[in-house]
VEXDRENNU-192446 format. One record per residue: y, z, x of N, C-alpha, C in turn; residue in one letter. Coordinates in nm, 3 decimals, always signed. Layout:
# VEXDRENNU-192446
(node (Y Z X) (Y Z X) (Y Z X) A)
...
//
This chain:
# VEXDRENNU-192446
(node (+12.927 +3.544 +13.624) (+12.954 +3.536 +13.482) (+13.087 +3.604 +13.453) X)
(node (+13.179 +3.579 +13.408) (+13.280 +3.578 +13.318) (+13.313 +3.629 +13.200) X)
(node (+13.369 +3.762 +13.151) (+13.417 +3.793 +13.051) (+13.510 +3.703 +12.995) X)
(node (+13.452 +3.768 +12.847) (+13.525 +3.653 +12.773) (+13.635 +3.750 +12.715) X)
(node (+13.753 +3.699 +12.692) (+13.869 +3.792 +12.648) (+13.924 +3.679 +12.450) X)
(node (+13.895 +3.749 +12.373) (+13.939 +3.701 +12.255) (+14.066 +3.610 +12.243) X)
(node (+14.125 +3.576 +12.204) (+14.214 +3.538 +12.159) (+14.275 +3.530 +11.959) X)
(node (+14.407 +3.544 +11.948) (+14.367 +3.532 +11.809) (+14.387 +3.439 +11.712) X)
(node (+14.402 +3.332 +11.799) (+14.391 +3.194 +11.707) (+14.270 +3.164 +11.732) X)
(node (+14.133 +3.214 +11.791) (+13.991 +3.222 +11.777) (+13.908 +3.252 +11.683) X)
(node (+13.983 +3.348 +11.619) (+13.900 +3.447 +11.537) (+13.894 +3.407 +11.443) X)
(node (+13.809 +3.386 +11.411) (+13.694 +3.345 +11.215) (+13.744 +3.481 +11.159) X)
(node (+13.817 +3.468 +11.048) (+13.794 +3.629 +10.950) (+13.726 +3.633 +10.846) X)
(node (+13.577 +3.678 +10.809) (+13.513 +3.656 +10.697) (+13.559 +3.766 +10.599) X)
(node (+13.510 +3.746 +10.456) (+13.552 +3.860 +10.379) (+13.376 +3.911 +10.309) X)
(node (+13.406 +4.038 +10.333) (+13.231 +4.121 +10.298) (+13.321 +4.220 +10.145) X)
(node (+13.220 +4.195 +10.097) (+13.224 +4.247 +9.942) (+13.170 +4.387 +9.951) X)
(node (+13.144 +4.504 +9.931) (+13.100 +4.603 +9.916) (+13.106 +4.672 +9.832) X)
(node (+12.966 +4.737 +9.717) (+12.921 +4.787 +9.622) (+12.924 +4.964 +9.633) X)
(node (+13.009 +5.082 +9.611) (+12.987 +5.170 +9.667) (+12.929 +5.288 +9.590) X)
(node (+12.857 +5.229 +9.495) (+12.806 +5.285 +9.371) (+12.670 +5.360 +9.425) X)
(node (+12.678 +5.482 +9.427) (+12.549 +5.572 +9.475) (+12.538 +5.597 +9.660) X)
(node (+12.647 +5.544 +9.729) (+12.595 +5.485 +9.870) (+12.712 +5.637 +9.908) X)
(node (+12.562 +5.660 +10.026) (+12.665 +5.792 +10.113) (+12.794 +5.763 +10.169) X)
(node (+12.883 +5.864 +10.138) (+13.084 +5.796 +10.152) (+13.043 +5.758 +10.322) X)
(node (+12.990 +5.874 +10.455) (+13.007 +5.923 +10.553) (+12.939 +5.753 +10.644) X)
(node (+12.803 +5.705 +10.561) (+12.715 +5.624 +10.623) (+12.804 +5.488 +10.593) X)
(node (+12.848 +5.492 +10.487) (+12.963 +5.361 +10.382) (+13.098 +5.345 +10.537) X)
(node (+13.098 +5.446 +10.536) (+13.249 +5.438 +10.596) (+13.265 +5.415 +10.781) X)
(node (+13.125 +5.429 +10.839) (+13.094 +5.367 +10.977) (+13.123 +5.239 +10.980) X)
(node (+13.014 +5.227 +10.899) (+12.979 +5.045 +10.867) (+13.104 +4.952 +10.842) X)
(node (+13.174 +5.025 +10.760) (+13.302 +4.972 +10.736) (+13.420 +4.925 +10.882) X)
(node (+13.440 +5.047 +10.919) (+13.485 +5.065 +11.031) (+13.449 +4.937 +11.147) X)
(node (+13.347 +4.933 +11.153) (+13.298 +4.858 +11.240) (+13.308 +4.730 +11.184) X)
(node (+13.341 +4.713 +11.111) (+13.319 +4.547 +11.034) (+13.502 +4.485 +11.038) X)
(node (+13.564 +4.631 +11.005) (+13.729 +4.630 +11.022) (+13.762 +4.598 +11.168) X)
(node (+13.722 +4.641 +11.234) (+13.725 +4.675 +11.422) (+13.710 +4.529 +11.436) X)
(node (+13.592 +4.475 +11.393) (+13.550 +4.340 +11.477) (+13.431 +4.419 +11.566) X)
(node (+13.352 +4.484 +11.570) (+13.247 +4.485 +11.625) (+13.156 +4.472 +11.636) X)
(node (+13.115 +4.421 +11.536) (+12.986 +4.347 +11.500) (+12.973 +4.191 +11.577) X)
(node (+13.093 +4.132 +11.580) (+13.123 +4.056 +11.612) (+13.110 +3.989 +11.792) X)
(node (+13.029 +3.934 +11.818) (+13.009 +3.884 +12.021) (+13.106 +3.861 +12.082) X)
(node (+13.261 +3.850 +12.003) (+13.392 +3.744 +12.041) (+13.454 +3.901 +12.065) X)
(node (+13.397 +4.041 +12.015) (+13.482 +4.166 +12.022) (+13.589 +4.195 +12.153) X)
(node (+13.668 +4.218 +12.137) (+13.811 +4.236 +12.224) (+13.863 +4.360 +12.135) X)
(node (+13.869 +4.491 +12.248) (+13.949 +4.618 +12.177) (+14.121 +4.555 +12.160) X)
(node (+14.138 +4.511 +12.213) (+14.308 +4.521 +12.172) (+14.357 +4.373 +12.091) X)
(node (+14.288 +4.276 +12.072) (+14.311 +4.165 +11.953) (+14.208 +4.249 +11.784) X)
(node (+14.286 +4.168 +11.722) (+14.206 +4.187 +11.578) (+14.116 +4.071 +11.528) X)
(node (+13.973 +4.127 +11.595) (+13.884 +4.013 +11.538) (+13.796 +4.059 +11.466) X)
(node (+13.834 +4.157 +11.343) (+13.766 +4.219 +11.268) (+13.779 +4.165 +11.103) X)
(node (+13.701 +4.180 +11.017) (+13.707 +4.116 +10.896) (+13.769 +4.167 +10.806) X)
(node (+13.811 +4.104 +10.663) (+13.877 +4.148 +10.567) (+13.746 +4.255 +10.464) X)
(node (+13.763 +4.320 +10.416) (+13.628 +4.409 +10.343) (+13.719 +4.467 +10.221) X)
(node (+13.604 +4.447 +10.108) (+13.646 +4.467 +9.993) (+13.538 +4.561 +9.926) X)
(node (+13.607 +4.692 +9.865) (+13.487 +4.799 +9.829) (+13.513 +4.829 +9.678) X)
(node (+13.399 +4.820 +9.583) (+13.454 +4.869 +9.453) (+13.323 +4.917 +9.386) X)
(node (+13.393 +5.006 +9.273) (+13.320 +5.117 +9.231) (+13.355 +5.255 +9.324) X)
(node (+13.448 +5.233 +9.392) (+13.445 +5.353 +9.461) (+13.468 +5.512 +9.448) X)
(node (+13.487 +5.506 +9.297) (+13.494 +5.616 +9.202) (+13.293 +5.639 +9.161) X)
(node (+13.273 +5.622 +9.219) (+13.089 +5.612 +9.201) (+13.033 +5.655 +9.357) X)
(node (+13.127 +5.726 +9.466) (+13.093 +5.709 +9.568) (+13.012 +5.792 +9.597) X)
(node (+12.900 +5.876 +9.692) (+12.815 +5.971 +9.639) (+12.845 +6.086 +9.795) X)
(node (+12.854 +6.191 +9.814) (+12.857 +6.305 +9.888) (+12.691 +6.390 +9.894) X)
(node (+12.665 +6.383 +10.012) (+12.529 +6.450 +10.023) (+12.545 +6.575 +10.055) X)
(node (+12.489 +6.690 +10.010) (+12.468 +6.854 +10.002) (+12.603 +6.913 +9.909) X)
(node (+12.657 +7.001 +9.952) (+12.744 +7.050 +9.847) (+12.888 +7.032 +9.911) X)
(node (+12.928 +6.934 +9.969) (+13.072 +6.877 +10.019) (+13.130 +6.838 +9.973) X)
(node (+13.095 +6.785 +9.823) (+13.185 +6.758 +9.691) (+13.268 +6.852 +9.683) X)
(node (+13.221 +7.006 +9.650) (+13.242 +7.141 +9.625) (+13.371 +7.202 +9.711) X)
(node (+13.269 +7.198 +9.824) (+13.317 +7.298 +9.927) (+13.381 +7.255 +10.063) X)
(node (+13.393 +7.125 +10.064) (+13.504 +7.087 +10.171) (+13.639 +7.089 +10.073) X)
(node (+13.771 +7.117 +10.198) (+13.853 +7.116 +10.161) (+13.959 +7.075 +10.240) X)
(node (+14.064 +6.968 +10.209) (+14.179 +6.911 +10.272) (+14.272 +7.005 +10.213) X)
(node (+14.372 +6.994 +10.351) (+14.495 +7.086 +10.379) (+14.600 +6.985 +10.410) X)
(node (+14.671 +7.020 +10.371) (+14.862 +6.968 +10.385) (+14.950 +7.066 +10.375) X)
(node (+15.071 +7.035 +10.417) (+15.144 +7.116 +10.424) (+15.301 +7.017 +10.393) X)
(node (+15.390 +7.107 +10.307) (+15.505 +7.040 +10.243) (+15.624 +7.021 +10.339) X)
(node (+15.607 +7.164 +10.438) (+15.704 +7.167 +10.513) (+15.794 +7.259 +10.524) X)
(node (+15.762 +7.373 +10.355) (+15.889 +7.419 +10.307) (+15.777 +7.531 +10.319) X)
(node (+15.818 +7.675 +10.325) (+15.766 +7.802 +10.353) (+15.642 +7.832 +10.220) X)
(node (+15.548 +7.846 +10.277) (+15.412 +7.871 +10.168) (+15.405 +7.738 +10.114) X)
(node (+15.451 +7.632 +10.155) (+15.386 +7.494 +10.105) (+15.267 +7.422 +10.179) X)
(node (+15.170 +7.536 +10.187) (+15.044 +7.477 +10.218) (+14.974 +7.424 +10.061) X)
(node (+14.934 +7.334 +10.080) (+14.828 +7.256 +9.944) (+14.681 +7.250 +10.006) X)
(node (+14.592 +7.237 +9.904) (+14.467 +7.184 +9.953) (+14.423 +7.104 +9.814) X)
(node (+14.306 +7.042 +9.824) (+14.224 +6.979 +9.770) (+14.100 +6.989 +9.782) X)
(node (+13.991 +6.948 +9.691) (+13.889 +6.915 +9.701) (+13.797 +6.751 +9.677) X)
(node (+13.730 +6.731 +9.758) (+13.664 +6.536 +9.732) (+13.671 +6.561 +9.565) X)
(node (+13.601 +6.654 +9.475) (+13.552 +6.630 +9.328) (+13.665 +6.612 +9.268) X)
(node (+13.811 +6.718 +9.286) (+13.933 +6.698 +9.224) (+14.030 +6.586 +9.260) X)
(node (+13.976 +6.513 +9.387) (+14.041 +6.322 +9.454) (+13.952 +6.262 +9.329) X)
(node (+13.781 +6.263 +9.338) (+13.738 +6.186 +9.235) (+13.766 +6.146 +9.091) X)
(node (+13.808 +6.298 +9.073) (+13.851 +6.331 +8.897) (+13.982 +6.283 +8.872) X)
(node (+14.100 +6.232 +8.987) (+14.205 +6.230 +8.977) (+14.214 +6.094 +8.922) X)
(node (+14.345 +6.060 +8.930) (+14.447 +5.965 +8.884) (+14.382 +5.839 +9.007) X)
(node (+14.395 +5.867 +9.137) (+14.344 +5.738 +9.278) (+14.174 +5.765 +9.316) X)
(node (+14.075 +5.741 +9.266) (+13.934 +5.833 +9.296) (+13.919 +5.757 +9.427) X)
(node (+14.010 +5.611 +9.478) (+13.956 +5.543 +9.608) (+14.022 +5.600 +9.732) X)
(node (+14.096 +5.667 +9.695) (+14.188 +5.751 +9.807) (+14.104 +5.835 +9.925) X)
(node (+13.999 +5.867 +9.840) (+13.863 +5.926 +9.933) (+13.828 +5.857 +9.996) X)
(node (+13.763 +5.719 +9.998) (+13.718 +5.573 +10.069) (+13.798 +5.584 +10.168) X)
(node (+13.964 +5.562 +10.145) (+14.039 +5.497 +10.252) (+14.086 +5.627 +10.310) X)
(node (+14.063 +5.744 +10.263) (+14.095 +5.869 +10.394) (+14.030 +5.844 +10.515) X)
(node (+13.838 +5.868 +10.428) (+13.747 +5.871 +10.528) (+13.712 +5.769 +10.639) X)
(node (+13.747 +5.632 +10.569) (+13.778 +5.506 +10.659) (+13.902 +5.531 +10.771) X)
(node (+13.998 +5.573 +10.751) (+14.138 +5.601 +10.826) (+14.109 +5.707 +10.944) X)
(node (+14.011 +5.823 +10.870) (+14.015 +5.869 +10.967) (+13.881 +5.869 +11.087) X)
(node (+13.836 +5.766 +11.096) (+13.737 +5.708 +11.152) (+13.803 +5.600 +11.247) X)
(node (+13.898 +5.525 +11.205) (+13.976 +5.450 +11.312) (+14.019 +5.517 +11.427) X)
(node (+14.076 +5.403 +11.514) (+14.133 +5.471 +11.639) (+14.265 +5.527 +11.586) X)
(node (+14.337 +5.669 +11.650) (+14.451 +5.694 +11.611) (+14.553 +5.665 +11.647) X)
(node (+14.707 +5.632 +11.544) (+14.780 +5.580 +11.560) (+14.854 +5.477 +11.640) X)
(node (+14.762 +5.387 +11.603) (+14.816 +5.269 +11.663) (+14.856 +5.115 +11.568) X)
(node (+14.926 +5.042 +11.636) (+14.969 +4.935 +11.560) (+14.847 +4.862 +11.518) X)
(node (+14.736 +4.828 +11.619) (+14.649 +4.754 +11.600) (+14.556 +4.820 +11.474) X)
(node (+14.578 +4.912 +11.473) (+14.452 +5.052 +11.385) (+14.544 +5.016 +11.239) X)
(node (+14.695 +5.024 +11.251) (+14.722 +5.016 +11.105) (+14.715 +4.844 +11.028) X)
(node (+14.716 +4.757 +11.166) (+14.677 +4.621 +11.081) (+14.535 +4.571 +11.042) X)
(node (+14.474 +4.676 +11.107) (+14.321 +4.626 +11.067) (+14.284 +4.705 +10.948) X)
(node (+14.358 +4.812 +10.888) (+14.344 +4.886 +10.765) (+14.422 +4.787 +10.688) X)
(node (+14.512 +4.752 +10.685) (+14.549 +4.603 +10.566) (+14.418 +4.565 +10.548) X)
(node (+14.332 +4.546 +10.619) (+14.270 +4.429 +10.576) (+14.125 +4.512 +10.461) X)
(node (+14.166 +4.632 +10.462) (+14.090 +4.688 +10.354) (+14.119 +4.694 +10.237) X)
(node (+14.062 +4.643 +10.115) (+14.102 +4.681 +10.008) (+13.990 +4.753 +9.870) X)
(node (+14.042 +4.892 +9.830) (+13.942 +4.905 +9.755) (+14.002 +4.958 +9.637) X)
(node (+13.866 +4.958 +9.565) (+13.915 +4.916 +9.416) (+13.826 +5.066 +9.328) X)
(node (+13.903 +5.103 +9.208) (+13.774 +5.231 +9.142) (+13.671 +5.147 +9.089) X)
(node (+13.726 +5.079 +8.995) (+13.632 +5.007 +8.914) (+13.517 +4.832 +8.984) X)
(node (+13.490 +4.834 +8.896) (+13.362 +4.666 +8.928) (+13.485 +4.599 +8.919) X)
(node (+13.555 +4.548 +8.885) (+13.659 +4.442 +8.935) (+13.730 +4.407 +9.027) X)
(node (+13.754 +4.320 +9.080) (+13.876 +4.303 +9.220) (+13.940 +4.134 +9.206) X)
(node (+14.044 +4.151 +9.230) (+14.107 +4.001 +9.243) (+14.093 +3.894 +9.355) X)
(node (+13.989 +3.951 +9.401) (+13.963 +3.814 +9.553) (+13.804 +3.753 +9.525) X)
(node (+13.790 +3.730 +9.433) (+13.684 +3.653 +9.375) (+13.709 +3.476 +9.467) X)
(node (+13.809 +3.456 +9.477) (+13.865 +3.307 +9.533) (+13.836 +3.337 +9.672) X)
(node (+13.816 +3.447 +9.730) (+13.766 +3.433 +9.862) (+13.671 +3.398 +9.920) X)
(node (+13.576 +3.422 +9.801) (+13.410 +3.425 +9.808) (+13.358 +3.523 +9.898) X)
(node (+13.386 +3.667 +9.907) (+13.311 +3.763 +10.018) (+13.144 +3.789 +9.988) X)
(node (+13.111 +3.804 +10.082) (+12.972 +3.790 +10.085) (+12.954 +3.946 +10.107) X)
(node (+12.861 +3.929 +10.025) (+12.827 +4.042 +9.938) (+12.710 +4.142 +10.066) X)
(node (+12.773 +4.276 +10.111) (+12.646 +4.323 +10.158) (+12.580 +4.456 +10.115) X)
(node (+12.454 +4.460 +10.083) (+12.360 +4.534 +10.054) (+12.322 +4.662 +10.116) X)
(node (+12.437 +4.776 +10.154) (+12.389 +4.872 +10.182) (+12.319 +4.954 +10.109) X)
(node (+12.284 +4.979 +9.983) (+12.206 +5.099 +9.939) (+12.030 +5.058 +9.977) X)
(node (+12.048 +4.954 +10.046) (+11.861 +4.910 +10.090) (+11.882 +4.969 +10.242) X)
(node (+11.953 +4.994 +10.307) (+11.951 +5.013 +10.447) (+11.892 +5.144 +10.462) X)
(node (+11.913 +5.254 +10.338) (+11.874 +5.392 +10.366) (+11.840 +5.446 +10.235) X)
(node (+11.734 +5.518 +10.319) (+11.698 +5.637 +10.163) (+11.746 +5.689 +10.097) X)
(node (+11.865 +5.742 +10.184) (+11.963 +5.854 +10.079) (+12.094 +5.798 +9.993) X)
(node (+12.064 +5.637 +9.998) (+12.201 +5.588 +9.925) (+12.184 +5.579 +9.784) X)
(node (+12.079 +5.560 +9.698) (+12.033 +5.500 +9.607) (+11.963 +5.635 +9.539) X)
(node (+11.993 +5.669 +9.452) (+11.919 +5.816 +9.386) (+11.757 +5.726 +9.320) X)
//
């Protein structure tokens, strides 16, 4: 038997809709990953992109389990002497981009820095609010807050 090696004039790209209203960011953002990757997929090849387009909204509704809203904290640094910054997830939520959280935690779940890693993040797009402009795509809609207990209050 014979491995099969992808190609990428093979690849079907479907588009999956995603609701992220109440759904754990950490459990949201595997699933994602894997749907971006192409791994769900039997045709999977690590170094072609046979992973799907995914569309997430409401993501200003996204939900953090125990007190990691609070008390985690991102660090940066400006460059320039005492230009350390931080943040917190509640003050990303409260802000001006609340989806910036989505596509951190997605980003940093990919493989790192690579060409293939930053074209399969194109193919994410998310949105704060219930609206999005790829209605003409028809993405099929999937139902994570039934997969687990803790998505759905």
């Amino acid at each position: 038997m014979r491995t099969h090696s992808a190609k990428p004039t093979e690849v079907q790209k479907k588009w999956f809709l995603i609701d992220a209203e109440g759904i754990v960011l950490g459990r949201m953002a595997a699933i994602v990953v894997g749907l971006l990757r192409g791994k769900h997929k039997t045709m999977y090849t690590p170094h072609i992109d046979t992973g799907d387009h995914v569309v997430i909204i409401n993501a200003e509704k996204i939900k953090l389990t125990g007190k990691k809203v609070e008390q985690r904290v991102f660090y940066w640094h400006s460059g320039y002497a005492g230009g350390i910054k931080e943040h917190t997830p509640k003050r990303t939520l409260a802000g001006k981009f609340p989806e910036r959280l989505v596509e951190r935690a997605i980003e940093r779940m990919m493989p790192k820095d690579s060409p293939l890693a930053r074209a399969q993040m194109k193919k994410l797009k998310v949105y704060a609010g219930a609206a999005h402009p790829h209605e003409a795509q028809t993405p099929e809609v999937i139902d994570l807050a039934s997969r687990n207990r803790k998505n759905k209050p």
